[in-house]
Structures are given as C-alpha cells and as structure tokens.
KOLTIRO-106174 format. One record per residue (C-alpha): residue in one letter; residue number from 1; y, x, z. Coordinates in Angstrom, 1 decimal, always signed. Each point is the difference from the previous one (the first is absolute). Layout:
# residues N
["a" NUM [Y X Z]]
...
***
This chain:
# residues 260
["x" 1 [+104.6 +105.4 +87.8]]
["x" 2 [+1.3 -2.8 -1.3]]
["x" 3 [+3.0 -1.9 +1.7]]
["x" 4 [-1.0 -3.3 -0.7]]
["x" 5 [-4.2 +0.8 +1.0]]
["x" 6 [-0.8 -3.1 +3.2]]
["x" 7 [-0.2 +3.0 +2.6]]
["x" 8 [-1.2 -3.2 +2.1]]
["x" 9 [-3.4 -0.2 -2.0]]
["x" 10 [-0.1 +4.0 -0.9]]
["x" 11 [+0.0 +1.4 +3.5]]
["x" 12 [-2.6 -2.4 +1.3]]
["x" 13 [-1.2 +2.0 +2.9]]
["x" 14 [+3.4 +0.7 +1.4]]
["x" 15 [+2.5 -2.2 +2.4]]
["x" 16 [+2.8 -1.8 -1.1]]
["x" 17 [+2.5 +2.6 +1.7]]
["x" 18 [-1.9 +2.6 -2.4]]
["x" 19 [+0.3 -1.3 -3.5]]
["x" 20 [+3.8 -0.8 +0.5]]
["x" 21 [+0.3 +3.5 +0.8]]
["x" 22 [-2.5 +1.3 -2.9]]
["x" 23 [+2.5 -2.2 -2.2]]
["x" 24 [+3.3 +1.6 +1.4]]
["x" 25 [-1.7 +3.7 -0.3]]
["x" 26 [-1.2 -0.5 -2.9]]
["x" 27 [+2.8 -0.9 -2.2]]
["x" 28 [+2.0 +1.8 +1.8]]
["x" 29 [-1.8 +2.8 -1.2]]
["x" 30 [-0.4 -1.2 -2.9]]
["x" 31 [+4.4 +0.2 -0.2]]
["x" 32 [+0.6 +3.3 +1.7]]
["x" 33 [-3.3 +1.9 -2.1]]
["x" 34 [+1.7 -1.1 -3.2]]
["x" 35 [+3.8 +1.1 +1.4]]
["x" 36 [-1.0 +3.3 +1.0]]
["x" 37 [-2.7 +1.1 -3.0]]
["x" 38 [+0.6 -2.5 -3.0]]
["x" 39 [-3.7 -1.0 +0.2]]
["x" 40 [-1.4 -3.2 +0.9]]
["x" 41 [-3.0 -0.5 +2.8]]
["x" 42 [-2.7 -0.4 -2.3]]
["x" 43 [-1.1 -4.1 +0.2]]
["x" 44 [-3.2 -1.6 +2.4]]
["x" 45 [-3.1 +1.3 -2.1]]
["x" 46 [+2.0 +0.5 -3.3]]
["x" 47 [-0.9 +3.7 -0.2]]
["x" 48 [-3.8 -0.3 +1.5]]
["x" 49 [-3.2 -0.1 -2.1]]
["x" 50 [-1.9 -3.3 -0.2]]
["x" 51 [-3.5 +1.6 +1.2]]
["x" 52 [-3.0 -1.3 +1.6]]
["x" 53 [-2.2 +1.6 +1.7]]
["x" 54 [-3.0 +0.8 -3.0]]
["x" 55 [-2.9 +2.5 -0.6]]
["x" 56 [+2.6 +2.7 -1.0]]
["x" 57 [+1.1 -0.2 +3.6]]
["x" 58 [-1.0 +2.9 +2.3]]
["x" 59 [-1.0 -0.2 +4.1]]
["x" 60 [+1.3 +1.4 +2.8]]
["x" 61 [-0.9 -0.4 +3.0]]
["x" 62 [-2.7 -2.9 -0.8]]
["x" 63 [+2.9 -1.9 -1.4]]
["x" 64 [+0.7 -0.2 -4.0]]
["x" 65 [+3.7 +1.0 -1.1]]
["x" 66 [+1.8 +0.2 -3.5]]
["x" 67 [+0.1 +3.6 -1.3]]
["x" 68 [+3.9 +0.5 -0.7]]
["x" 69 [+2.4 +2.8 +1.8]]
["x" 70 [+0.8 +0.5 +3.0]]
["x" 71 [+3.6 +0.3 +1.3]]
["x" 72 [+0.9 +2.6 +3.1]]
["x" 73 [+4.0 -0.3 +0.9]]
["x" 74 [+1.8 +2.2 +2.0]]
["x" 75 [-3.0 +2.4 +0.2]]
["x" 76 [+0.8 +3.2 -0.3]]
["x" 77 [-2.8 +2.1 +0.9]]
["x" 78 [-2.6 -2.3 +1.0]]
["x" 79 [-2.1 -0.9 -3.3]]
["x" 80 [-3.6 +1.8 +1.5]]
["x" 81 [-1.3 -2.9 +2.2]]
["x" 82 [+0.8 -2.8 -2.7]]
["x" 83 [-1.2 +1.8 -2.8]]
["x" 84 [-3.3 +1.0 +2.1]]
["x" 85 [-1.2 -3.4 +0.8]]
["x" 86 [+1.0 -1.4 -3.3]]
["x" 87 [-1.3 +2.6 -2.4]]
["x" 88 [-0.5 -1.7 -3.4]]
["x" 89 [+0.3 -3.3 +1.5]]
["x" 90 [+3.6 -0.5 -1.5]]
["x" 91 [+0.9 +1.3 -3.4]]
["x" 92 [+3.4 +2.0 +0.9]]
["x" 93 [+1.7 +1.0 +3.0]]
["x" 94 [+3.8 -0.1 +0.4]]
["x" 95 [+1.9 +1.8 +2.8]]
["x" 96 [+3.6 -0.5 +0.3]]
["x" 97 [+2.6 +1.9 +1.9]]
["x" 98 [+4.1 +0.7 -0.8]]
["x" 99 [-0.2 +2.8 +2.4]]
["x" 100 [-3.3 +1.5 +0.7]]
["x" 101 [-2.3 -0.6 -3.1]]
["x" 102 [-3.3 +2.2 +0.0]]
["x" 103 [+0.9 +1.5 -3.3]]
["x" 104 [+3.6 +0.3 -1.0]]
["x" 105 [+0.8 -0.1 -3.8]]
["x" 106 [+1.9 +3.6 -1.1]]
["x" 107 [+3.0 -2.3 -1.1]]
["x" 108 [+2.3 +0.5 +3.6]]
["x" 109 [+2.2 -3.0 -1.2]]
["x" 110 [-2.9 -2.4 +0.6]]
["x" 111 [+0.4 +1.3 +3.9]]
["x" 112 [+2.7 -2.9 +1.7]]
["x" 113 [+2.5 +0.7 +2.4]]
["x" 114 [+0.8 -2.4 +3.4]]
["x" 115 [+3.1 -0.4 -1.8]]
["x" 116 [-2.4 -2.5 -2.6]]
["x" 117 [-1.7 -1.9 +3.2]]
["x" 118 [+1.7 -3.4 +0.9]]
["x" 119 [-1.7 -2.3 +2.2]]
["x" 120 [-0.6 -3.9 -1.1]]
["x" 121 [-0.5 -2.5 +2.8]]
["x" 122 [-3.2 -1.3 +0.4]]
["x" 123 [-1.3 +3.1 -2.3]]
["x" 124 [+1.3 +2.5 +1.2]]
["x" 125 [+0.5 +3.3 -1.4]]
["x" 126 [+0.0 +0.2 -3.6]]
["x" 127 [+0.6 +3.9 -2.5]]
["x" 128 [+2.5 -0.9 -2.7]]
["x" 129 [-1.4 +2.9 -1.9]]
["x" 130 [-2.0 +0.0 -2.9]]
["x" 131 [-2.6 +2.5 +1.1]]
["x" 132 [-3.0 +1.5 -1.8]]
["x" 133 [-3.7 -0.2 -0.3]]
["x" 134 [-3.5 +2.9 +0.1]]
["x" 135 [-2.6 -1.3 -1.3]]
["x" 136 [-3.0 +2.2 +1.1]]
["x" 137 [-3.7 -0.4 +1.2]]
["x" 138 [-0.2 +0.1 +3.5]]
["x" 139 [-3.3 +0.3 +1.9]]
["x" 140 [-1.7 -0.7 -3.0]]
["x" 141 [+1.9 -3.6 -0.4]]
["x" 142 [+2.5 -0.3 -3.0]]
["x" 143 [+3.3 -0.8 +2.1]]
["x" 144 [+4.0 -0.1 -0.7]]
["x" 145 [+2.2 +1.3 +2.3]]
["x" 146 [+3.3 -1.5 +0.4]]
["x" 147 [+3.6 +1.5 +0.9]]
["x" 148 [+1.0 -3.3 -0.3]]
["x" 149 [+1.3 -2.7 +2.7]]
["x" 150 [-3.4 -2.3 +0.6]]
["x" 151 [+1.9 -3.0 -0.9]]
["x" 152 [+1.0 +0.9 -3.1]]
["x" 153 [-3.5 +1.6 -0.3]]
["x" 154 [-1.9 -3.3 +0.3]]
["x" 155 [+2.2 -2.1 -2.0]]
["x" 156 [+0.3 +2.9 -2.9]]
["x" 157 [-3.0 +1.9 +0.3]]
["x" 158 [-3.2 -1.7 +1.1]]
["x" 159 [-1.9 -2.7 -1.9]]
["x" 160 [-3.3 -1.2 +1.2]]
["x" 161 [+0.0 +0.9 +3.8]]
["x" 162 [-3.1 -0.8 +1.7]]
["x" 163 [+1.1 +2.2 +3.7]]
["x" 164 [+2.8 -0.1 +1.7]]
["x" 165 [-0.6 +3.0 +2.4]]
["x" 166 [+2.9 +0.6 +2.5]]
["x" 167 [+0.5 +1.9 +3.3]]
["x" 168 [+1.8 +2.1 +2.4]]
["x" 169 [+3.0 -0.9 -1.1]]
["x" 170 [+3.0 +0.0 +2.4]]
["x" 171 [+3.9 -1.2 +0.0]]
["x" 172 [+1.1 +3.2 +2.1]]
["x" 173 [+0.4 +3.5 -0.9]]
["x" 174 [-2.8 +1.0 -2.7]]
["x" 175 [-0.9 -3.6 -1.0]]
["x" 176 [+1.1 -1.9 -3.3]]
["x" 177 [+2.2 -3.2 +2.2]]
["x" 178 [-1.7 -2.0 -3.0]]
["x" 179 [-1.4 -3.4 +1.0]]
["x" 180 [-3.1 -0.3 -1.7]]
["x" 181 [-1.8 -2.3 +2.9]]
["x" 182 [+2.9 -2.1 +0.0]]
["x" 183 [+0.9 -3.1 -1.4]]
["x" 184 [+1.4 +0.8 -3.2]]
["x" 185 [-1.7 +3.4 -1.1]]
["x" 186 [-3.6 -1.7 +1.6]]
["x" 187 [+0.8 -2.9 -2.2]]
["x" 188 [+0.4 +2.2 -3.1]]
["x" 189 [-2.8 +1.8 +0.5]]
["x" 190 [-2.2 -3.6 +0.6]]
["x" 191 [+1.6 -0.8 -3.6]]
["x" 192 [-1.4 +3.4 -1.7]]
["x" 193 [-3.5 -0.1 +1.3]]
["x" 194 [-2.6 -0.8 -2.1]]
["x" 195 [-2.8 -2.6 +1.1]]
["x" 196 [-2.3 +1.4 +2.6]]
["x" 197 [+2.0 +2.6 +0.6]]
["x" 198 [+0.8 +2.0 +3.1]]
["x" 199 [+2.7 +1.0 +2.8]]
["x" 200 [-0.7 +3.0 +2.0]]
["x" 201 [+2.3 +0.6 +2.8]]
["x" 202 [+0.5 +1.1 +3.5]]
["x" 203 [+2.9 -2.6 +0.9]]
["x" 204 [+3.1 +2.6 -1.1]]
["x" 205 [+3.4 -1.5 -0.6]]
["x" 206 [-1.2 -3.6 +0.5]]
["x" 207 [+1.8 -3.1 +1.3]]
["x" 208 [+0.1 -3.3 -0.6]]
["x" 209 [-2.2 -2.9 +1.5]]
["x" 210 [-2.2 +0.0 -3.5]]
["x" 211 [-0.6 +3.9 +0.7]]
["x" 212 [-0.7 -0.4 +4.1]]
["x" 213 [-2.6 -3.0 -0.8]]
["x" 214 [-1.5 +2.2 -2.2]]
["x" 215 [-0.4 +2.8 +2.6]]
["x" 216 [-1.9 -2.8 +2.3]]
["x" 217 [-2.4 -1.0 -2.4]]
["x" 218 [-3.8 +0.8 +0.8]]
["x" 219 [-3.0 +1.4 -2.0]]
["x" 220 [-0.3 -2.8 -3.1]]
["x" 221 [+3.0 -2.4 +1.2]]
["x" 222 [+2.1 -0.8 -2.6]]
["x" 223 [+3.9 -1.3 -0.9]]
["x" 224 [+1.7 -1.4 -2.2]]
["x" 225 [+3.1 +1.0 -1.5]]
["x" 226 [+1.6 -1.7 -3.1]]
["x" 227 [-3.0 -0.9 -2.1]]
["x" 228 [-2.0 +2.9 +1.0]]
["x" 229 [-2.4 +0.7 +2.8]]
["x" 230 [-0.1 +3.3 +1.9]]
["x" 231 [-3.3 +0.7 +1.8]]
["x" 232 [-0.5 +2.8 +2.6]]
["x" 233 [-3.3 +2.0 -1.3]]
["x" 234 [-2.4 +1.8 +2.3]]
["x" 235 [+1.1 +4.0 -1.8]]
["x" 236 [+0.6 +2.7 +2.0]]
["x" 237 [+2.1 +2.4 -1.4]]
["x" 238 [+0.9 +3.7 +1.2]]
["x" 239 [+3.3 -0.3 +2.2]]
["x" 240 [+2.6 +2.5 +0.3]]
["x" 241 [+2.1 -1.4 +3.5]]
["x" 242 [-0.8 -3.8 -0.3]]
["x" 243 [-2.7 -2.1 -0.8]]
["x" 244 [-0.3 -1.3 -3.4]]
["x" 245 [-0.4 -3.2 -0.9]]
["x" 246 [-1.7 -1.5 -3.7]]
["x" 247 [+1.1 -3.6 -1.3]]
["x" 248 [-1.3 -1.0 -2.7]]
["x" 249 [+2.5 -2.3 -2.5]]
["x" 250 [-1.4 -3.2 -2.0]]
["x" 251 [+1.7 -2.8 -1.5]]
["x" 252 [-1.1 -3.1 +1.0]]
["x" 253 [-1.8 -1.5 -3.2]]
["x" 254 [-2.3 +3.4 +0.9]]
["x" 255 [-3.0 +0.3 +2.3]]
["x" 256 [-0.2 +2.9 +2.4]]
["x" 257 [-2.5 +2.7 -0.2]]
["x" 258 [-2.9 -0.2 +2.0]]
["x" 259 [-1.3 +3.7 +1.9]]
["x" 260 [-3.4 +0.8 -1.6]]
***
C-alpha cells in the first residue's frame, strides 16, 4: 500500500469517487494501524508468492488453483465445511479466533480480555494481545489454530495462501466487528493471495463499492482491481446462512483458468 502508487491506473475498474476514497482509507489506515500496534500494513504484493499456475497445481471444481494455505478469520467453530470440500487440496489450514478458537492452548495468558480490543476505522476491531497457537490434525488435514487476532495472523503467520475462506461473520453481539470485506482488510487480503488463488465468502462485514460490484458479478464475469483480475467461478460451496460466492484472483500478465 504504497502512498505514492497512481490509484488512478490501479483501481481500473472503479469510479473516480472510489479511488479517492481507496486513497484516503488506505493511508489512513495505513497511519492509525501503525499508531495503535507499531506494525506497518504489509505493502501491494510485497509479502505474496510469485506463482503461476503449473502442473504442481491441483483442481477444484474444474478450475486449477496453487496449493498453499488457506486462511479462516474470525471462525471459531466452523472449520468442517471448508476443510470437507477442500481435503488435500491446500497444504495447511489456519483458523483464527481471539475469543472462540476450536482448540485453546493450556497457557490461560494467551486468552485476551475486551480490555485488549480497540476498534480502528476502516478496520475495525483489532486484539492487542499476543495470543497463542494449536497446531493439530483436524479431519485428517494438518491445520493451525490460532488464538490470535486474524490481522495479525495473516500478516505474522501465513505464507503462501492460496483460500481465503470467510463467512458468517457479524458486527453485533457474537461477531468479530472486523472488516475483512472492506476496503482496507479486502485490500490486504488481495495483496497476500497467491496467483490463482481463491475468496470464499458469503458477503459478511463487507462494504465498499469494490466489494458491492463484486457481489453483482455473474458466473465467469470478471474485474479488475489494481493490477489484478477477480473472476466469479461457477463453485458451489456448502452454505451455512448465505450463499457463498468463489473469485478467483489473477494478475494481469496471467491467463485465467479454463473449466475442463
């Protein structure tokens, strides 16, 4: 997230109105992150493998996908649907979750308090707490469990993420308040994601005109976003309230997957 990026090249599929708002947001962000943690948002694509789709890629769905980790946030319970369709399609599964991780740690000083939640705008809330981590098979996948907030999980913790799988999320009672389909944390998560790889999501916490264009998009229409291209695939995945909805993320020197 670079201050001095041309937002007016990067965000080529969004209005005018938009990309002077991505710019405020995001180094706004960028400013009240580094106040309130000491860390820095990582930088566009700095952090993200530089992958093409190859024969040691795996298919789902018809489509081919690099075979890194996927990344749950804010997902307390809820790790039997994603790891069921994926299987051994991904190499590790990460769940993350301050307050309600499967599998707590015996350490009770990695559990956080409210007293270590302070909310960030445009990101909402972020755990100032240091957590802990469980790393133990789970449905016969090899997968970390995080006592961790999912920011600081996906900037410290997880390297080669191929899914981004995220849903029933809320901002009221019960729910993390954390922004991932918003501007800023979507745009992080865009950064991170290797080529080819994928966003699972049923719409919770999002905003933002780049998120509700997104929502719109039918079977195999596509849009672009900075120098990437986000393509709605034809995957159905097993719901819990919502739909869900598969994009699949390319940079644009890459050529989409065909369905077999």
């Amino acid at each position: 997230m670079e201050e001095d990026e041309d937002y007016d090249y990067l965000l080529q599929g969004a209005s005018l109105s938009c990309m002077e708002e991505m710019n405020s947001l995001l180094n706004c962000a960028e400013t009240n992150f580094f106040s309130a943690t000491g860390k820095n948002l990582p930088k566009w694509r700095q952090c993200h493998p530089s992958n093409k789709i190859d024969d040691s890629s795996i298919l789902v769905g018809g489509y081919k996908i690099p075979k890194g980790s996927l990344f749950y946030p804010c997902s307390g319970r809820d790790v039997v649907d994603a790891i069921k369709f994926f299987g051994d399609r991904v190499n590790e599964y990460h769940f993350s979750d301050p307050f309600h991780p499967l599998f707590k740690t015996l350490n009770r000083d990695v559990a956080p308090k409210i007293s270590d939640v302070i909310n960030l705008p445009s990101i909402g809330n972020i755990v100032l707490h240091e957590g802990g981590v469980t790393k133990k098979p789970a449905y016969g996948q090899p997968s970390v469990f995080h006592q961790k907030d999912g920011v600081f999980t996906l900037i410290d913790d997880i390297t080669n993420m191929s899914v981004f799988y995220y849903r029933g999320d809320s901002q009221g009672e019960g729910g993390s308040g954390q922004n991932w389909l918003g501007p800023v944390l979507f745009d992080l998560v865009l950064s991170r994601l290797m080529n080819g790889g994928l966003i699972c999501t049923d719409g919770a916490n999002g905003s933002g005109e780049i998120y509700h264009r997104l929502m719109k998009l039918e079977v195999n229409e596509a849009y672009h976003y900075r120098n990437l291209v986000i393509k709605r695939l034809d995957v159905s995945l097993p719901a819990k309230r919502l739909q869900m909805f598969v994009w699949q993320v390319h940079e644009n020197s890459y050529t989409l997957p065909s369905t077999e």
